[in-house]
Every structure is written in structure tokens, then in C-alpha cells.
C-alpha positions as CSV (number, residue, x, y, z in Angstrom):
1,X,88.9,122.5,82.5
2,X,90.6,123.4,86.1
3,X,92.4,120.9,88.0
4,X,91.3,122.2,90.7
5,X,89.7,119.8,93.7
6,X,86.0,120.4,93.7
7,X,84.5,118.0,95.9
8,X,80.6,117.1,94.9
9,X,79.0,119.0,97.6
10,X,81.7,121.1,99.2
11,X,79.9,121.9,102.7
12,X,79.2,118.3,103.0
13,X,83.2,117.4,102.2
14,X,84.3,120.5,104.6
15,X,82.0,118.9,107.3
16,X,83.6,115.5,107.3
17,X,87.0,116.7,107.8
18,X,85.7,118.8,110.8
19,X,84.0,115.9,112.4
20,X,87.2,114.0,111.4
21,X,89.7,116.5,113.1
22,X,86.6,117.4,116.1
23,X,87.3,113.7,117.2
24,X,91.0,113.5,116.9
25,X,91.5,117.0,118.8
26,X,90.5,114.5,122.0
27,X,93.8,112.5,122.0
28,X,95.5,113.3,125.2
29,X,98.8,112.1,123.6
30,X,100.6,115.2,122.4
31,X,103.2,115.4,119.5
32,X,105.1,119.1,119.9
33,X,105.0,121.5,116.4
34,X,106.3,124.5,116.0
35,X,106.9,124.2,119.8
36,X,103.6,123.6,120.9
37,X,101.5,120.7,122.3
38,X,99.1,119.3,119.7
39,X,96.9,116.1,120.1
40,X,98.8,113.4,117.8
41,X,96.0,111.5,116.3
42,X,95.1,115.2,115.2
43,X,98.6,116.2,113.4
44,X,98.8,112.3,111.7
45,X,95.7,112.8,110.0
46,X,96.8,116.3,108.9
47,X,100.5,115.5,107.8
48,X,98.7,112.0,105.9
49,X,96.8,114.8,104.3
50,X,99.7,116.5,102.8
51,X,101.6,113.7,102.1
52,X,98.9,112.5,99.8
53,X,98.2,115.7,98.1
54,X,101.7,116.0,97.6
55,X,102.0,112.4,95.6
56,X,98.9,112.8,94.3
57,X,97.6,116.5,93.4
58,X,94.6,115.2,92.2
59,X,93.4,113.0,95.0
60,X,89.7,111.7,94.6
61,X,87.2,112.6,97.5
62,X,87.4,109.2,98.9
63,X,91.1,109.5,99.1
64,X,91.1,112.4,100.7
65,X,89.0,111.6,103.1
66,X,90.5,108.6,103.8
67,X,93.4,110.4,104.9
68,X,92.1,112.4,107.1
69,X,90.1,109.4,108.9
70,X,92.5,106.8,108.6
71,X,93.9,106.9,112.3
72,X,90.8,108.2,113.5
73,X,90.4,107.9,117.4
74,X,93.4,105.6,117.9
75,X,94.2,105.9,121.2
76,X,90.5,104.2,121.9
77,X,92.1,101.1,121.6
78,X,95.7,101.0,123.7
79,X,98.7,98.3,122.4
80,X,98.5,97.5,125.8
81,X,94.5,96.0,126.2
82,X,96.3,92.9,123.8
83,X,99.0,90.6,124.7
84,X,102.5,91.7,124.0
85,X,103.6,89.4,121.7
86,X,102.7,89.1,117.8
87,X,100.2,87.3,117.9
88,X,98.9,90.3,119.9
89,X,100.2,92.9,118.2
90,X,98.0,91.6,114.9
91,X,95.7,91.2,116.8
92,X,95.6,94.9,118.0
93,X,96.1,96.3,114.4
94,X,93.4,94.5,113.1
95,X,90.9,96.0,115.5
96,X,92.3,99.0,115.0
97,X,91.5,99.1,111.2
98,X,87.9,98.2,112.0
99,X,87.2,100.6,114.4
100,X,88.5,103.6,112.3
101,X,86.5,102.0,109.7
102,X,83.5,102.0,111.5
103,X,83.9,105.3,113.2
104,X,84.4,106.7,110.1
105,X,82.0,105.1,108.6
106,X,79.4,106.9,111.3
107,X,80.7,110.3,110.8
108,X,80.5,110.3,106.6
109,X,76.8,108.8,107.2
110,X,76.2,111.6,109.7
111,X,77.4,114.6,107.5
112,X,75.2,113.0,104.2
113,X,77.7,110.6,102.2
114,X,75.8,108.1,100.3
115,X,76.7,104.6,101.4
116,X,79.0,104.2,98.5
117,X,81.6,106.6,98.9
118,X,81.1,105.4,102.7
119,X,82.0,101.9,101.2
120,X,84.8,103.3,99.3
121,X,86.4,105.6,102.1
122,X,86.4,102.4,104.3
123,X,87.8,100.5,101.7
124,X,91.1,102.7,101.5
125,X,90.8,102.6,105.3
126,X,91.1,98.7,105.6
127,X,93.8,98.9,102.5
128,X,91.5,95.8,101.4
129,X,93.1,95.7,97.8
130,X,96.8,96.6,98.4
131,X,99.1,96.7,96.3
132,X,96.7,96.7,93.2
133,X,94.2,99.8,94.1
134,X,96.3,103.0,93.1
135,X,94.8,105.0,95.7
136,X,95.6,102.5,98.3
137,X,99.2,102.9,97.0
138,X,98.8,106.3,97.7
139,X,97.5,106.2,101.1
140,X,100.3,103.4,102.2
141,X,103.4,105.5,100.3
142,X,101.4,108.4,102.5
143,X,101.7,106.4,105.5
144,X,105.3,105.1,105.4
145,X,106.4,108.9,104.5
146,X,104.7,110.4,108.0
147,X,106.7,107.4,109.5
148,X,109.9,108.4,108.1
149,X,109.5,112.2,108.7
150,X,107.9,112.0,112.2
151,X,107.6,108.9,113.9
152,X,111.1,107.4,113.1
153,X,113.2,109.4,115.2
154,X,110.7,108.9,118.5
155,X,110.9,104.6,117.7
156,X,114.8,104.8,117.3
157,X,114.8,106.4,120.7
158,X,113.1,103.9,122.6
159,X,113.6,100.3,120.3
160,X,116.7,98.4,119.5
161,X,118.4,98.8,116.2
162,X,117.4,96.1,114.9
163,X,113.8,96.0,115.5
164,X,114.4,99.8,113.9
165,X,116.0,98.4,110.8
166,X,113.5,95.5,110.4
167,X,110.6,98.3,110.8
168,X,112.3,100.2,108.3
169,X,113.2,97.4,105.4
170,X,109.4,96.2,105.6
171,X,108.2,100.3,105.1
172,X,110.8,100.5,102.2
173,X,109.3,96.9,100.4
174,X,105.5,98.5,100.7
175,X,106.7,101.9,98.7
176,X,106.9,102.8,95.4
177,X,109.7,104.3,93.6
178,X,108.3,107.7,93.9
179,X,107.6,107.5,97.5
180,X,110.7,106.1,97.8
181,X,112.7,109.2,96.3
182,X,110.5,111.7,98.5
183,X,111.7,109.5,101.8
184,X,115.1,109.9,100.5
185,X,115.3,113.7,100.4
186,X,113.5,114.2,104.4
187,X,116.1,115.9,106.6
188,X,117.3,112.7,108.6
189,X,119.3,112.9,112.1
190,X,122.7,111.3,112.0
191,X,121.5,107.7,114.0
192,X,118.2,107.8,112.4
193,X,119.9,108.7,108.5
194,X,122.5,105.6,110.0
195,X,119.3,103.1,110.3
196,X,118.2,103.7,107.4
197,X,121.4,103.3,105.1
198,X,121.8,100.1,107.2
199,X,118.0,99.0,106.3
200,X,118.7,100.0,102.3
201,X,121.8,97.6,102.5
202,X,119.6,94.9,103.9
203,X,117.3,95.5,100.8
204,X,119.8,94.8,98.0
């Protein structure tokens, strides 16, 4: 028997994650790769993609597309239309989770998913059974890796070190020893590599 993915209906699979990426091709933020501009939302979904396949090669359909929708249109919803304090932040992430639920909730029920993998998808998207769902592990270790690798240097720039180092021992609880070892090994800069050693001491 091959190991190899073979989604259930493979058109239907290869339109989702068109749909997924059509949408997120509209974020006027821009990351640069490979020194070009490239929508952000866009490359997130795409390195959350990898990330996944790389801790888990066999990744189940919902999984996979739960990566690839999991940030979905998330510049809809600015930091900035809640208050800026905690309270406001939470607030703000928790509409965020249900609106890339429900958008991509609308785009698996548009390409043909059955309501139950739509159920499941969105399941992994709201992380509704972390820590004890394995896949949700996977997605969150998936998460916190793409934060280490490409987001970390860009907060460090523009947050103090402490906020940094608090941001960094709360990513490090949520991971597993696997994902842990893989955030070890990413080619750090000196102040960012700094943060972190400082964030591990905080942890023991």
C-alpha cells in the first residue's frame, strides 16, 4: 500500500486550496521571498502547509486543509477595529478564529465537501480540543514554527524584549518535543537567537 496522499476526490481537494490561496492572494500586506512582494496571508497559509507536512507526512485531508485555511482573509478584521488592551486583543482573536471558520466553512461547501469534513476542517481551525486532538497538535506546533522562522524577527524589531520573551516562553509551553527540536535548528539572527536563549532560561 503507498503512503502516498490521495485525497478522496482529488479535483475537489485541488479546488479548495485554490479558493483558499484565490482569497488570500487579496492581502494588500506584503511579506518579501526570494526578493519579491507576496501577499502575507498568502505565504502563511503556504509555509503552515509545509510545516505540517514536514511533522506530519501523512496529514489527513482535514488537516491539510486546515492549514491552508487557517489564517484565511485575516486582514478583514484589523487589531486596530478592538480596543488596545487585552481585553481587546482576546477579543479580536476570537473573531478572528470564527470568521476564518466561517469563510472557510463557505468555500469547502462551495467546492462539494460534505458537511462533515466541513465540521472537522473548522474544528482544527477553532483548535476546539487542544492539547488532546493530535492533529490540532500538529497544526499549533505548525503554527509556532512559521512564528519562529518568519514572524519572530519582524516582532523583535518593533516590541520590547520582554513582551518578545513572554511571546516566545508561551509558543515554547504550547509545543511538543518534536516541534520543539525543529525550532531549535531554524537559522536564528544574533538578537532574535539572544531572545530566545533568554525565553528557554525562563522555562526551566
Amino acid at each position: 500500500m503507498s503512503d502516498k496522499f490521495q485525497p478522496a476526490d482529488p479535483a475537489r481537494f485541488a479546488a479548495a486550496l485554490r479558493r483558499f490561496d484565490e482569497e488570500n492572494r487579496r492581502d494588500p500586506n506584503l511579506v518579501v521571498v526570494e526578493a519579491a512582494p507576496q501577499p502575507r496571508e498568502c505565504m502563511h497559509a503556504r509555509w503552515l502547509s509545509e510545516w505540517v507536512l514536514k511533522l506530519e507526512p501523512r496529514a489527513s485531508e482535514a488537516l491539510r486543509l486546515a492549514a491552508r485555511c487557517q489564517h484565511l482573509c485575516r486582514w478583514v478584521i484589523p487589531r486596530d477595529a478592538y480596543p488596545k488592551t487585552r481585553a481587546g486583543y482576546l477579543q479580536w482573536r476570537e473573531a478572528l478564529k470564527s470568521f476564518h471558520a466561517q469563510k472557510a466553512g463557505e468555500i469547502l461547501s462551495e467546492v462539494g465537501y460534505a458537511d462533515e469534513m466541513i465540521r472537522r476542517v473548522q474544528e482544527l481551525n477553532l483548535k476546539k480540543r487542544f492539547p488532546q486532538d493530535a492533529e490540532t497538535r500538529v497544526l499549533e506546533d505548525a503554527l509556532c514554527l512559521v512564528f519562529l522562522e518568519h514572524q519572530l524577527a519582524e516582532l523583535a524589531g518593533k516590541t520590547s524584549d520582554e513582551k518578545v520573551i513572554n511571546a516566545l516562553r508561551k509558543s515554547w509551553q504550547k509545543m511538543t518535543p518534536a516541534a520543539q527540536s525543529e525550532a531549535l535548528k531554524l537559522p536564528y539572527g544574533p538578537r532574535e537567537r539572544a531572545l530566545l536563549d533568554r525565553a528557554l532560561a525562563a522555562t526551566t
